[in-house]
matplotlib code that plots the C-alpha trace (Angstrom):
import matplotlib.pyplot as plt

x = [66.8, 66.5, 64.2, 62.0, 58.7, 56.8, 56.1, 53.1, 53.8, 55.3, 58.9, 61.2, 62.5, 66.4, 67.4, 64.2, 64.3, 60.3, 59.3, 57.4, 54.0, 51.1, 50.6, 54.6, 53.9, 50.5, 52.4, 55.7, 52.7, 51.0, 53.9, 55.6, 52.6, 52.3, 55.7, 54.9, 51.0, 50.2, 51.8, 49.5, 46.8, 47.1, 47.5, 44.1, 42.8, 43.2, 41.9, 38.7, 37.9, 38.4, 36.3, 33.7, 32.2, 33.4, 29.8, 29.2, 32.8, 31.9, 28.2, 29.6, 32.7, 29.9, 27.2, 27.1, 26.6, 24.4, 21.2, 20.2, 16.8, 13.6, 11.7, 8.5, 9.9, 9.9, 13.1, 15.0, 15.2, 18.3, 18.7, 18.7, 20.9, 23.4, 23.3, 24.1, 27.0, 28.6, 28.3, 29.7, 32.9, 33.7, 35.3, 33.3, 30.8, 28.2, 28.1, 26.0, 23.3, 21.9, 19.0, 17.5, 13.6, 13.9, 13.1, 15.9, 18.5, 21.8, 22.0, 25.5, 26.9, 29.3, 31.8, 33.2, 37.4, 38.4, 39.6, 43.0, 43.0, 42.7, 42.0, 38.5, 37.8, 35.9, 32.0, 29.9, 26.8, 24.8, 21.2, 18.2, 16.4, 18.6, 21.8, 24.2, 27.1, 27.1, 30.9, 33.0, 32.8, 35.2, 37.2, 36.4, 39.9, 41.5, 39.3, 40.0, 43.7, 42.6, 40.3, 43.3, 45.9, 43.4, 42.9, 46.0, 48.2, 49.0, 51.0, 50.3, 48.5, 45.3, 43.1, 45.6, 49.1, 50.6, 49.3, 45.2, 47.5, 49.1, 46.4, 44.3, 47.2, 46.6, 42.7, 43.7, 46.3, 43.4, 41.4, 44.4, 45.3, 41.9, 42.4, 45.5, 45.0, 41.6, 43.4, 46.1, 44.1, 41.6, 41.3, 41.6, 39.0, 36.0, 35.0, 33.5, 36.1, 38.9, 37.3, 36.3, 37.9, 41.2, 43.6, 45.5, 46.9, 49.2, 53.0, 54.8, 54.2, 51.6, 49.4, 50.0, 49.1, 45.9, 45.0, 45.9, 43.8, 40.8, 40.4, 40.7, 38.1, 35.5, 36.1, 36.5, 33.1, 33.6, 37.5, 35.8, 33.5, 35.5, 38.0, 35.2, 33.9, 36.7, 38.2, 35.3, 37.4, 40.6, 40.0, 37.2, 37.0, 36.1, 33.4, 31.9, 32.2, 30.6, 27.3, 26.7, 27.2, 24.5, 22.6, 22.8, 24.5, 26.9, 25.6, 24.7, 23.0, 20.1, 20.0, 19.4, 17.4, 19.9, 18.6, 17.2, 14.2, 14.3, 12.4, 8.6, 7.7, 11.0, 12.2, 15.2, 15.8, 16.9, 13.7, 11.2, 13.3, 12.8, 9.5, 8.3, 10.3, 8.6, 5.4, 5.7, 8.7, 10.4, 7.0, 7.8, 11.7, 13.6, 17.2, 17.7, 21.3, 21.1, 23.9, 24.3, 25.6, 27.7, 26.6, 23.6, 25.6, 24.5, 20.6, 19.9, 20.5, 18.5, 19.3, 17.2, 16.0, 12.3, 11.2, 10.5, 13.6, 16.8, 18.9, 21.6, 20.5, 16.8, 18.5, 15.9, 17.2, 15.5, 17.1, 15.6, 16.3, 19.1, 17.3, 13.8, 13.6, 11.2, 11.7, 14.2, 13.5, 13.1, 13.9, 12.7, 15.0, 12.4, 11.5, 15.0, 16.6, 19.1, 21.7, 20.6, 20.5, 24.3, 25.7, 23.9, 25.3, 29.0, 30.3, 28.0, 28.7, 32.2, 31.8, 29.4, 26.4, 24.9, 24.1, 22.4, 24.8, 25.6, 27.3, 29.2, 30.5, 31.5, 33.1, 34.8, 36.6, 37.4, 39.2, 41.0, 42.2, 44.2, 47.0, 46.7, 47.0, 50.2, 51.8, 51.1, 51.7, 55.2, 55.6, 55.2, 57.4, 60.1, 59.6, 59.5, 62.9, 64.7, 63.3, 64.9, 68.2, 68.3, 67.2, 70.0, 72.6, 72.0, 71.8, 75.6, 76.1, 75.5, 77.0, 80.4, 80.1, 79.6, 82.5, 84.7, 84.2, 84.3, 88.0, 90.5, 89.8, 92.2, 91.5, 93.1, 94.4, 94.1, 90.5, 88.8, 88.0, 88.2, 90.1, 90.3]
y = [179.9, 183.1, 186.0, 188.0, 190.7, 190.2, 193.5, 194.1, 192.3, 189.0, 190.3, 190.7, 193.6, 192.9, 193.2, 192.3, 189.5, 188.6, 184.9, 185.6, 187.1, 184.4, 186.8, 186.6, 182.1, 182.5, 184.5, 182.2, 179.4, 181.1, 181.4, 177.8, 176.4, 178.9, 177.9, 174.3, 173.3, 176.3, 174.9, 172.0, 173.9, 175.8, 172.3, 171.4, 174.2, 173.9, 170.6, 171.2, 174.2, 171.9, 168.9, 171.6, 171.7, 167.5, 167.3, 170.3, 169.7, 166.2, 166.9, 169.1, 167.1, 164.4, 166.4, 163.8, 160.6, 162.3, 161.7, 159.0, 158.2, 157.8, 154.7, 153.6, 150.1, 150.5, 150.9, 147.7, 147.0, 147.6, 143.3, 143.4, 146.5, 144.9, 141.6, 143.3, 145.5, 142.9, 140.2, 143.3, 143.7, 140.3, 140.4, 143.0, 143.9, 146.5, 148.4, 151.7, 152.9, 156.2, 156.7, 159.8, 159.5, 162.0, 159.6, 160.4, 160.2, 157.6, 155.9, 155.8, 152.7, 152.3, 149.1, 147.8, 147.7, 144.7, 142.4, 144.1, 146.6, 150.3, 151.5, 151.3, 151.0, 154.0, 153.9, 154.2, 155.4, 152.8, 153.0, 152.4, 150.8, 148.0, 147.6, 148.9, 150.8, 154.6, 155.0, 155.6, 158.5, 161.3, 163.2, 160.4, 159.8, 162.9, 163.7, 160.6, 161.5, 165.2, 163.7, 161.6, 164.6, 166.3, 163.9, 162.0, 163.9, 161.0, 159.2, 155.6, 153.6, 156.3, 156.0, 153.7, 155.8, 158.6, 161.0, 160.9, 161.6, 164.4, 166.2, 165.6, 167.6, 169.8, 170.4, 171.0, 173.1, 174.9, 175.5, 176.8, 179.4, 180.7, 180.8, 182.0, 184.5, 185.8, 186.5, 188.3, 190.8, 191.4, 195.0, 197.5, 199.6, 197.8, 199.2, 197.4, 199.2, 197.8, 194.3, 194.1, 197.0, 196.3, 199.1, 199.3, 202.7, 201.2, 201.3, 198.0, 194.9, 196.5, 196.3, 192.8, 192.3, 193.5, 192.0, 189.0, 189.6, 191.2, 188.7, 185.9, 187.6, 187.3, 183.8, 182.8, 180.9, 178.6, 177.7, 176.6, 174.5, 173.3, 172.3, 170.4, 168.8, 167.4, 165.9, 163.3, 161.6, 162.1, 160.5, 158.0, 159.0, 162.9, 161.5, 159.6, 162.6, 164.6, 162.0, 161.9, 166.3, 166.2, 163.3, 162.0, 159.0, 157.2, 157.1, 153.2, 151.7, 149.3, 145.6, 142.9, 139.9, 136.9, 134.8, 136.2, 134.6, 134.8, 137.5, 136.9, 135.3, 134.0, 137.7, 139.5, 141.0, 144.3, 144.5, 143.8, 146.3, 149.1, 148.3, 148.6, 152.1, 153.3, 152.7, 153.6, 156.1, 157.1, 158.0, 161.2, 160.6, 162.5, 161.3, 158.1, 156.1, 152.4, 150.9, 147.3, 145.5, 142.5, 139.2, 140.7, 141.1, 144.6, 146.1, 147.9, 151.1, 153.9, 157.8, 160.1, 163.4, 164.4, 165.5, 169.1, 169.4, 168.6, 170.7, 168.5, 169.2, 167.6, 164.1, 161.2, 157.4, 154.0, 150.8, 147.3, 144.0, 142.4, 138.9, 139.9, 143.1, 144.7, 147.7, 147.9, 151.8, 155.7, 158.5, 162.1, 164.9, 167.5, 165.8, 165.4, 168.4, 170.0, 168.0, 165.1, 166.7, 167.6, 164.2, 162.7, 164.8, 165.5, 165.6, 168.5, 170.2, 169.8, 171.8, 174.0, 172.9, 172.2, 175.6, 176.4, 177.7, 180.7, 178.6, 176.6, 179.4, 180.7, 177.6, 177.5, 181.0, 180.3, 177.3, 179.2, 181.6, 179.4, 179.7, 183.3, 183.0, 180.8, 183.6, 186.5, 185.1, 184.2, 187.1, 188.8, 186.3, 187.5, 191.2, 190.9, 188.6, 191.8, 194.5, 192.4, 192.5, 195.9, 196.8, 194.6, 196.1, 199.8, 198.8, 197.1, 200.2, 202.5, 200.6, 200.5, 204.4, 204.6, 202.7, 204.6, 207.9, 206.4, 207.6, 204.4, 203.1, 201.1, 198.7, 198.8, 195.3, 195.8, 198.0, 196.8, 200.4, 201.6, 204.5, 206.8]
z = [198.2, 196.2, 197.9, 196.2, 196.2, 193.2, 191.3, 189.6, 186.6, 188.0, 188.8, 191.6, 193.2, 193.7, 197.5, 198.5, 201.5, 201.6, 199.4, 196.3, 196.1, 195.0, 191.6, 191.0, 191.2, 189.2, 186.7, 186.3, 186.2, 183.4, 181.4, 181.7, 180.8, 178.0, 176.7, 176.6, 177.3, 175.0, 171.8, 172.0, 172.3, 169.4, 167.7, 169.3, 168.2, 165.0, 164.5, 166.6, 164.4, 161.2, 163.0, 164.0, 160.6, 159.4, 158.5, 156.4, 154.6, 154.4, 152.7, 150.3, 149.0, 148.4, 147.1, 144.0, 146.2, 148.6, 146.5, 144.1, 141.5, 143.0, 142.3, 143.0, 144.8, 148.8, 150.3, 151.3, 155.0, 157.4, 157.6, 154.0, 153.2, 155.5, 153.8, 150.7, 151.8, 153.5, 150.5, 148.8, 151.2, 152.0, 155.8, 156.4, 159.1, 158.9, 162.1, 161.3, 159.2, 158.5, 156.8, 155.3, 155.5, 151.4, 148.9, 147.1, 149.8, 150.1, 153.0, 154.9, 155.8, 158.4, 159.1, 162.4, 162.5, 162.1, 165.1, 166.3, 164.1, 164.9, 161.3, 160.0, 156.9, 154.7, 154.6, 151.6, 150.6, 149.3, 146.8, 149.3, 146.8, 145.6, 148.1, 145.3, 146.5, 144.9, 146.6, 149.6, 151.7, 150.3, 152.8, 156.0, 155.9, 155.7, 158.8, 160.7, 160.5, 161.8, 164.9, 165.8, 166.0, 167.8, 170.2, 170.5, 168.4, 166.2, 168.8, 168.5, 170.9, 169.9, 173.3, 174.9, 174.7, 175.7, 173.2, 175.5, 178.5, 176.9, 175.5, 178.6, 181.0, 178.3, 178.5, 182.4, 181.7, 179.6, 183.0, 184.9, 181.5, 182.7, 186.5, 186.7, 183.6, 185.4, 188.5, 187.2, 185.3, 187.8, 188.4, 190.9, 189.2, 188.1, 184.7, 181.4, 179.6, 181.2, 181.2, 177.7, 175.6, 174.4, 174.1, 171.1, 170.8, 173.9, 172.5, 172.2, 174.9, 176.8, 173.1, 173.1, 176.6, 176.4, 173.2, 175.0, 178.1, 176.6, 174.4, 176.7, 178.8, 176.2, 175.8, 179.1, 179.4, 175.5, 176.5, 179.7, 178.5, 175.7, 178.4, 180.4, 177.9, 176.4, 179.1, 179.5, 176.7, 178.7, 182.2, 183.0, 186.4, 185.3, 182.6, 185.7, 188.1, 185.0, 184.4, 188.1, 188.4, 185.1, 185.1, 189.1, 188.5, 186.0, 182.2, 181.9, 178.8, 178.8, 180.3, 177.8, 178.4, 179.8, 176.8, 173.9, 171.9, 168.5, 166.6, 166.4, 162.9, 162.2, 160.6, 161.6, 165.3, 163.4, 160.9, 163.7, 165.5, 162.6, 161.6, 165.8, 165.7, 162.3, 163.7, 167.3, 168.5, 165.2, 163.5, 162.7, 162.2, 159.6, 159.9, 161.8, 162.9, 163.3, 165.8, 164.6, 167.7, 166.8, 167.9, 169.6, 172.6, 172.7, 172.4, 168.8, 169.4, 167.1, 167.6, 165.4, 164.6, 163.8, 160.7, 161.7, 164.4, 163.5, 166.0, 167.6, 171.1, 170.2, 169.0, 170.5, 171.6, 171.7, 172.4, 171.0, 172.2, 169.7, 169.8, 169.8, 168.4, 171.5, 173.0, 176.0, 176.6, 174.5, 175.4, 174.0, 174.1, 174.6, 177.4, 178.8, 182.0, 180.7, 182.4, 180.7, 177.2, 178.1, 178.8, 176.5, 173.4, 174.8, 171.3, 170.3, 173.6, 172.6, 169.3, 170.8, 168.4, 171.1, 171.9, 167.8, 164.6, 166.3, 169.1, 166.6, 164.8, 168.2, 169.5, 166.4, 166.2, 170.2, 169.0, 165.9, 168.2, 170.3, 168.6, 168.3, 172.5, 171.9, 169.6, 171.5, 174.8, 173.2, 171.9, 175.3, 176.8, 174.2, 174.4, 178.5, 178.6, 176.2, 178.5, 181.8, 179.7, 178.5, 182.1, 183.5, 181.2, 182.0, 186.0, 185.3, 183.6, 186.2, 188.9, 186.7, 186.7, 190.1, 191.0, 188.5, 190.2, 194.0, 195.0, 196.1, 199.3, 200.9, 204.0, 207.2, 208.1, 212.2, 212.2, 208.8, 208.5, 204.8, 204.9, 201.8]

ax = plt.figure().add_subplot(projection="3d")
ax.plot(x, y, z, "-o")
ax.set_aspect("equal")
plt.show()
């Protein structure tokens, strides 16, 4: 075993006979994971700061299929928009609608993957007034390709290979880069300059480091939560530990009946179920989301903004029976803990809309600068590795001097003196 005192940036004084210090392990921690951990990361990053604003991107590059004519003919209903798309895409089964309450808004269609497939086929936007399809959704690919490199980094398998496992080390290795990174700056002398004023006029490595560190300081608390967050999609058993930590208990969705009756008057479960919601809980909806379950195995499940609110942390819930159409349970954001709201909206927790625009832009420079922490903490790696060389070159240096002008020394066989 080698011995050594850690110094005070993670090194080892030569001669030393004491076992490393626990800031010399943190430190050798830090940087392995840096060197390996920290290049996914910066992949991460990347994607999550293009899948922060999908929506926005998405809007614009369809800003020609977002609207269509007004008319003075009511809008068809979800049983019949879905009829229609689906005798439009043979094979096809409509899984998702969202409506726009603007009388001059498309409605988005979604479809189900087929049976063993993992591909989904594109959505559309489709005429509200007669079922036609006004086109696929641009760009829905290009981000689908993005969400999977960001969360399984294209490995195939998607949630079921090794690509989940991977990046969820990675979200952990996220919450040690903070522990280990807070405890090696901590201070000896407790000043907000030192904490969170980085100094630049500092020659060389020592710039770099505290770019590094003051910077990772500030955003400390988003990488935290970013971390947390995301690895509810990485491990069931933290996603349950999360729901019980902000909820009390694991998330569950509604019970349906054992046997469903059919819809009163004959109609569809899924009209009876939007026409009860338009007149009861979604009154004052702007933007709904219809989950189509298949087979009715599922209840109808309609998420939707109001009118006057449209902030992702105030998105409400109802669930309708799939064979009847009545209403299994609602629930109001506004009148939802905090906890609740969190688990409930993961996603936008994840990209830090949660928190309003400002908290999106936030989360999404946090997660542009992750590979800003993967260069410069290379870069430091690479400029500390040259200074150990240099150092070790002029210590073999001197030692070659001091053995060229040490006189001959010869050893006496019988005494093992050295005698000059």
């Amino acid at each position: 075993m080698t011995y050594c005192r850690g110094t005070a940036h993670g090194g080892c004084a030569k001669g030393s006979a004491s076992l490393p210090s626990l800031r010399s392990i943190l430190f050798r921690l830090h940087w392995a994971l840096g060197l390996t951990a920290g290049l996914v990361l910066a992949v991460m990053g990347l994607t999550g700061a293009l899948l922060s604003y999908e929506d926005a991107v998405t809007a614009w590059v369809n800003r020609d299929r977002l609207a269509v004519a007004p008319r003075e003919a009511p809008h068809l209903s979800p049983a019949a928009l879905t009829a229609s798309l689906e005798a439009q895409r043979p094979g096809l089964r409509v899984a998702r609608l969202t409506i726009d309450e603007a009388p001059t808004a498309s409605v988005t269609a979604r479809f189900a993957r087929a049976p063993g497939s993992t591909e989904r086929p594109n959505s559309v936007f489709v005429d509200p007034y007669d079922g036609g399809i006004v086109g696929p959704v641009r760009g829905e690919g290009f981000f689908g390709t993005v969400l999977a490199l960001h969360r399984y980094l294209l490995v195939p398998g998607d949630g079921k290979g090794w690509g989940r496992q991977i990046t969820g080390a990675c979200a952990l290795a996220l919450l040690v880069f903070l522990a280990t990174g807070l405890y090696l700056r901590w201070p000896s002398i407790h000043r907000w300059r030192i904490w969170l004023r980085p100094n630049l006029s500092r020659p060389g490595r020592m710039r770099w480091w505290s770019l590094h560190a003051v910077v990772g300081t500030w955003l400390l608390p988003v990488y935290a939560l970013i971390a947390l967050s995301g690895l509810t999609w990485s491990y069931d058993w933290f996603k349950d530990g999360a729901n019980r930590i902000l909820v009390g208990a694991a998330a569950s969705g509604p019970r349906m009946a054992a046997k469903a009756a059919p819809a009163m008057g004959g109609g569809s479960a899924l009209d009876t179920a939007w026409a009860d919601f338009r007149s009861g809980e979604g009154r004052g909806a702007g933007l709904s989301q219809i989950t189509i379950p298949e087979g009715g195995r599922q209840a109808i499940r309609i998420r939707w903004f109001a009118r006057d609110d449209m902030r992702p942390s105030m998105r409400n819930e109802a669930h309708y029976d799939a064979g009847t159409g009545a209403l299994l349970s609602a629930e109001r954001a506004g009148a939802l803990p905090l906890g609740k709201q969190m688990a409930g909206n993961m996603l936008e927790v994840h990209r830090g809309r949660f928190f309003g625009e400002a908290g999106a832009l936030l989360f999404c420079l946090a997660a542009l600068a992750m590979p800003g922490f993967a260069a410069t903490g290379l870069a430091l790696y690479v400029l500390r590795r040259r200074a150990a060389g240099r150092r070790g070159r002029v210590a073999d240096g001197q030692h070659g001097s001091e053995m060229r002008q040490r006189p001959a020394s010869r050893i006496d066989p019988d005494s093992g003196v050295s005698r000059a």
